[in-house]
Biotite code that builds the C-alpha atoms (Angstrom):
import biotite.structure as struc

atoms = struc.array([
    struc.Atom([66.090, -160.168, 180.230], chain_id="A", res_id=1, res_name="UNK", atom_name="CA", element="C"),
    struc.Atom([69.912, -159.818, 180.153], chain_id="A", res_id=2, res_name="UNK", atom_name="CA", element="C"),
    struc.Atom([69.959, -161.868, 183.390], chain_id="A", res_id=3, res_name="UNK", atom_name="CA", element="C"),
    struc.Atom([68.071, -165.014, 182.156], chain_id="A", res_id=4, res_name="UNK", atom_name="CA", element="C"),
    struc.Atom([70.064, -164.670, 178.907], chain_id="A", res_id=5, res_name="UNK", atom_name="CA", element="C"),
    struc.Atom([73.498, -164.561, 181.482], chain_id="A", res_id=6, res_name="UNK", atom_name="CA", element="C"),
    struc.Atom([72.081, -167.703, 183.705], chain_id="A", res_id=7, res_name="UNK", atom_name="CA", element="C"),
    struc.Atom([71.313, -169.361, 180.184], chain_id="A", res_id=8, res_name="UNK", atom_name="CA", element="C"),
    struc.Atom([75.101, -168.743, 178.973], chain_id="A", res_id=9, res_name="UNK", atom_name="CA", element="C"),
    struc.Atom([76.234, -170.176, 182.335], chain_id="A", res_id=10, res_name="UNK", atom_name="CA", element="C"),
    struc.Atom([74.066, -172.915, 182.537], chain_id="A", res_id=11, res_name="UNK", atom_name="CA", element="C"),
    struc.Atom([75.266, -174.036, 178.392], chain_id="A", res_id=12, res_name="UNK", atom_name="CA", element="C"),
    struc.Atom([78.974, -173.509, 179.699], chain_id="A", res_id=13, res_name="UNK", atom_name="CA", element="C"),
    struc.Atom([78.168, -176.021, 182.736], chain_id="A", res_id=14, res_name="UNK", atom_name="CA", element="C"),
    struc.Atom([77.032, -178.327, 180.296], chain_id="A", res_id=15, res_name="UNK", atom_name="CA", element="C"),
    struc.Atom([80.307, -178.211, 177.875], chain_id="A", res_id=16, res_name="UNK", atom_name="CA", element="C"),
    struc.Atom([78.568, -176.042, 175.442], chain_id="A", res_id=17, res_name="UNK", atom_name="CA", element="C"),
    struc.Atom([80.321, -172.675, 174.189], chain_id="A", res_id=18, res_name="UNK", atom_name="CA", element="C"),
    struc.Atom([77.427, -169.922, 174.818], chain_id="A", res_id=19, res_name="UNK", atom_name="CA", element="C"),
    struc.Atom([77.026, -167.735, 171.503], chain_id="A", res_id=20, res_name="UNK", atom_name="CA", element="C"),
    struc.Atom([74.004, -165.214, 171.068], chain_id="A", res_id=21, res_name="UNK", atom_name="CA", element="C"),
    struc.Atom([70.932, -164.822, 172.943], chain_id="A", res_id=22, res_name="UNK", atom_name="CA", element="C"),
    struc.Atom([68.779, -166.963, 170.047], chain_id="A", res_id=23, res_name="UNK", atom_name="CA", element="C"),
    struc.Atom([71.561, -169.314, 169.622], chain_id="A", res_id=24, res_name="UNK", atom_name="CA", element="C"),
    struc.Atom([72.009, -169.928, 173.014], chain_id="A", res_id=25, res_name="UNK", atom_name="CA", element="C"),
    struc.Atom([68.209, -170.361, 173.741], chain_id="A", res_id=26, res_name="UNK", atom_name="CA", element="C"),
    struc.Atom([68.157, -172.785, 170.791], chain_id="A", res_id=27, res_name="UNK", atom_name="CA", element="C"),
    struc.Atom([70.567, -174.688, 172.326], chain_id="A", res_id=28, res_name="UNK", atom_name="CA", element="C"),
    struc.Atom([68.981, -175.340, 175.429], chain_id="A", res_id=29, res_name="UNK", atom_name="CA", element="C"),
    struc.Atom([66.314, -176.233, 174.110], chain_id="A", res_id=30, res_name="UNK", atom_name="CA", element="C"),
    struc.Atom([67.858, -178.590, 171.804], chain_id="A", res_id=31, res_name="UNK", atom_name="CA", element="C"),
    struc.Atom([69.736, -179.764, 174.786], chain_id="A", res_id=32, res_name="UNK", atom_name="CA", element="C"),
    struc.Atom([66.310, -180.331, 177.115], chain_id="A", res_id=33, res_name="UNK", atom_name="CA", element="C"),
    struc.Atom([67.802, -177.683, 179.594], chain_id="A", res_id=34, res_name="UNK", atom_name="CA", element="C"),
    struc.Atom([64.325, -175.563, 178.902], chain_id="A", res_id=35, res_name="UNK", atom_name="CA", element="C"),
    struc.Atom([61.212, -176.778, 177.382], chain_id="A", res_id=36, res_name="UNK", atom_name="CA", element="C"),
    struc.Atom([58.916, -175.266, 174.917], chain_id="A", res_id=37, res_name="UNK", atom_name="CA", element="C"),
    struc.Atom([57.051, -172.920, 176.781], chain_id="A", res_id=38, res_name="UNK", atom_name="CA", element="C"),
    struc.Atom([60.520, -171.597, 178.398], chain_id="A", res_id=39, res_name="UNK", atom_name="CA", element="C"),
    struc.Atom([61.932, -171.382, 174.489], chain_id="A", res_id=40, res_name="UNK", atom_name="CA", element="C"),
    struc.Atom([58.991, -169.187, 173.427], chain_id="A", res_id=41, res_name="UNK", atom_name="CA", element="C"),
    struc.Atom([58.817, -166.807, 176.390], chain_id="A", res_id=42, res_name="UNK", atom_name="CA", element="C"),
    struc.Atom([62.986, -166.162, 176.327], chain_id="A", res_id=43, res_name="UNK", atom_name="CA", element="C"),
    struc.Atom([62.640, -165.578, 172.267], chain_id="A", res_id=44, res_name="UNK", atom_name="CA", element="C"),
    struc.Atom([59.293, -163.518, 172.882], chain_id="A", res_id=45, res_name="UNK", atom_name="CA", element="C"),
    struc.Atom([60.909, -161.575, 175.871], chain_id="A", res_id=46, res_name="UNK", atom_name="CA", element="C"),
    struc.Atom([64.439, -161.282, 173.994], chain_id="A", res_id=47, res_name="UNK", atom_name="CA", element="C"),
    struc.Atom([62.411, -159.581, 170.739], chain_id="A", res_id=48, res_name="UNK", atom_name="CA", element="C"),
    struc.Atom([60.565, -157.594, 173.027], chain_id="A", res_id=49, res_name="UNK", atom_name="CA", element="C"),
    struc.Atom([63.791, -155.910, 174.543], chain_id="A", res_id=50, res_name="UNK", atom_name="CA", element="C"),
    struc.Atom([65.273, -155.222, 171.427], chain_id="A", res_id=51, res_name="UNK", atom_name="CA", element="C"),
    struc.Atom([62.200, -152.895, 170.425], chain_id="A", res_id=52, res_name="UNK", atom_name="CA", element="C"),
    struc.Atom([62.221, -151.413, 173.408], chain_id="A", res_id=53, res_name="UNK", atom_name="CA", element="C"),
    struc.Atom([65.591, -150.442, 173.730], chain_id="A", res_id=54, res_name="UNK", atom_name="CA", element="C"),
    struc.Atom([66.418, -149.654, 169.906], chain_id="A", res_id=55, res_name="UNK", atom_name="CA", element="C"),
    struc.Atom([62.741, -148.354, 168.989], chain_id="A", res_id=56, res_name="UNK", atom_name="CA", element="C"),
    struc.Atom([61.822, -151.009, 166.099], chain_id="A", res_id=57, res_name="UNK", atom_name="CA", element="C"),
    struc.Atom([58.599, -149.933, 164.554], chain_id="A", res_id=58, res_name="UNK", atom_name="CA", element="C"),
    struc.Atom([57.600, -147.353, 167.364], chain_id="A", res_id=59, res_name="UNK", atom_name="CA", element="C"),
    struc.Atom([56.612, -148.456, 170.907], chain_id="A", res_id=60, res_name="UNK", atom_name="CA", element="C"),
    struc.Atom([53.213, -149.170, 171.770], chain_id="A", res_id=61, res_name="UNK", atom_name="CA", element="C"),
    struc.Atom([53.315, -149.181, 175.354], chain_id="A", res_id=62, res_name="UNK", atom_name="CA", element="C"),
    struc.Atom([50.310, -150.672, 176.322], chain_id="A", res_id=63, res_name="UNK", atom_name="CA", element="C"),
    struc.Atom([51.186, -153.626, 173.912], chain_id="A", res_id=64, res_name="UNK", atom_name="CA", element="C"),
    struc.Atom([54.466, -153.872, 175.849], chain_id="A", res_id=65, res_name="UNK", atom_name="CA", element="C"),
    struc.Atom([53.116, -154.058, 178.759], chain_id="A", res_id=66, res_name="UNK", atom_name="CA", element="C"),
    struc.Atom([50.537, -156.578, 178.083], chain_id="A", res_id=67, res_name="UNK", atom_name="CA", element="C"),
    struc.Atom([52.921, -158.627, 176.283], chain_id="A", res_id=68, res_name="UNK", atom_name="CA", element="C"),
    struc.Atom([55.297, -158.685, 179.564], chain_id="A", res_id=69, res_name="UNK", atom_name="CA", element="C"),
    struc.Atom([52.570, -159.716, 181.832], chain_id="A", res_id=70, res_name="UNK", atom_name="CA", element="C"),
    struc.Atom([51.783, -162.664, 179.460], chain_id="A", res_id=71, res_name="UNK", atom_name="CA", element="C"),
    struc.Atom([55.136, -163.869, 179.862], chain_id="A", res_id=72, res_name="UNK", atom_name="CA", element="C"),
    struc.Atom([55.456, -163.616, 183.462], chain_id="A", res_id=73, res_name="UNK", atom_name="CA", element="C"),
    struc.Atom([54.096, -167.007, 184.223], chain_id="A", res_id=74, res_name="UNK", atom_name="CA", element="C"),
    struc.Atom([56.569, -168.756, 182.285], chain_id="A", res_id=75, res_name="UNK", atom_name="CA", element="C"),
    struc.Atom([59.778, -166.676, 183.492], chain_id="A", res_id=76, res_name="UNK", atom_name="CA", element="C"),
    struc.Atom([58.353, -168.435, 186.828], chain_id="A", res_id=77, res_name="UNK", atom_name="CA", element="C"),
    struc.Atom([58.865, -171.697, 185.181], chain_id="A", res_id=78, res_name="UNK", atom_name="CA", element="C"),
    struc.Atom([62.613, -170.841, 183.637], chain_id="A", res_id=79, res_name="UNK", atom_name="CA", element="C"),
    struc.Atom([63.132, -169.245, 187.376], chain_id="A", res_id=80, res_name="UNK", atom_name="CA", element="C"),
    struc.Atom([62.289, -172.549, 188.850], chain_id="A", res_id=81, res_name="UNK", atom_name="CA", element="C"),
    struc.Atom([64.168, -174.885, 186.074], chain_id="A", res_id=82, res_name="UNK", atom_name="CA", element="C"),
    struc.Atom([67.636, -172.739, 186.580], chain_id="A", res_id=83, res_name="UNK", atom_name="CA", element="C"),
    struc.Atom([66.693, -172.715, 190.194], chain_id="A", res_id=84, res_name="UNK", atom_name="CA", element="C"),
    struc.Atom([66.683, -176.228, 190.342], chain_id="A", res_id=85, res_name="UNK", atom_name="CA", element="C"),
    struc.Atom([69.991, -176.627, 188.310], chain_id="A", res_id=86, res_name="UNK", atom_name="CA", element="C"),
    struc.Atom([71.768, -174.329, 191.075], chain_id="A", res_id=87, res_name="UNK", atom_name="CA", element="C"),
    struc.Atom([70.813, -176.983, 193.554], chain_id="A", res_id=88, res_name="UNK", atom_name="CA", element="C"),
    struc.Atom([72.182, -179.238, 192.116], chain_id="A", res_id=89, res_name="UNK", atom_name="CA", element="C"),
    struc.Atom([75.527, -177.917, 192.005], chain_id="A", res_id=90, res_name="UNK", atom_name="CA", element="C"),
    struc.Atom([75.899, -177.088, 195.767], chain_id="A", res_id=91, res_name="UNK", atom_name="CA", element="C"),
])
């Protein structure tokens, strides 16, 4: 998770924009059409997801967790590809 949100801050400061925090920055490239939807949900899903992990919110149902992770792999495939893309570009 603290990768994507690192590519996300690097890909808002290639585009002009200051990066902020992990929601703020995801808002913004969304609001800026750098990720879609889908990519919007999974990075706020996977972000929330991390911070009960690491600080404990509410207990840790690990099973939960874990099902909740798979269910986002498919679309960190698609934000993998997008940023992928956006790397090509700049060679």
């Amino acid at each position: 998770m603290e990768a994507s949100m690192d590519v996300l801050a690097m890909r808002l400061k290639d585009s002009e924009k200051l990066p902020m925090d992990d929601y703020t920055n995801i808002d913004r490239a969304y609001n800026s059409r750098i990720i879609d939807e889908r990519i919007k949900y999974a990075l706020e899903e996977a972000n929330g997801l991390r911070n009960r992990l690491v600080h404990g919110y509410n207990g840790i149902n690990e099973t939960v967790a874990l099902e909740s992770m798979k269910s986002l792999f498919p679309l960190f495939e698609a934000y993998i590809e997008r940023m992928r893309q956006w790397l090509k570009e700049l060679i």
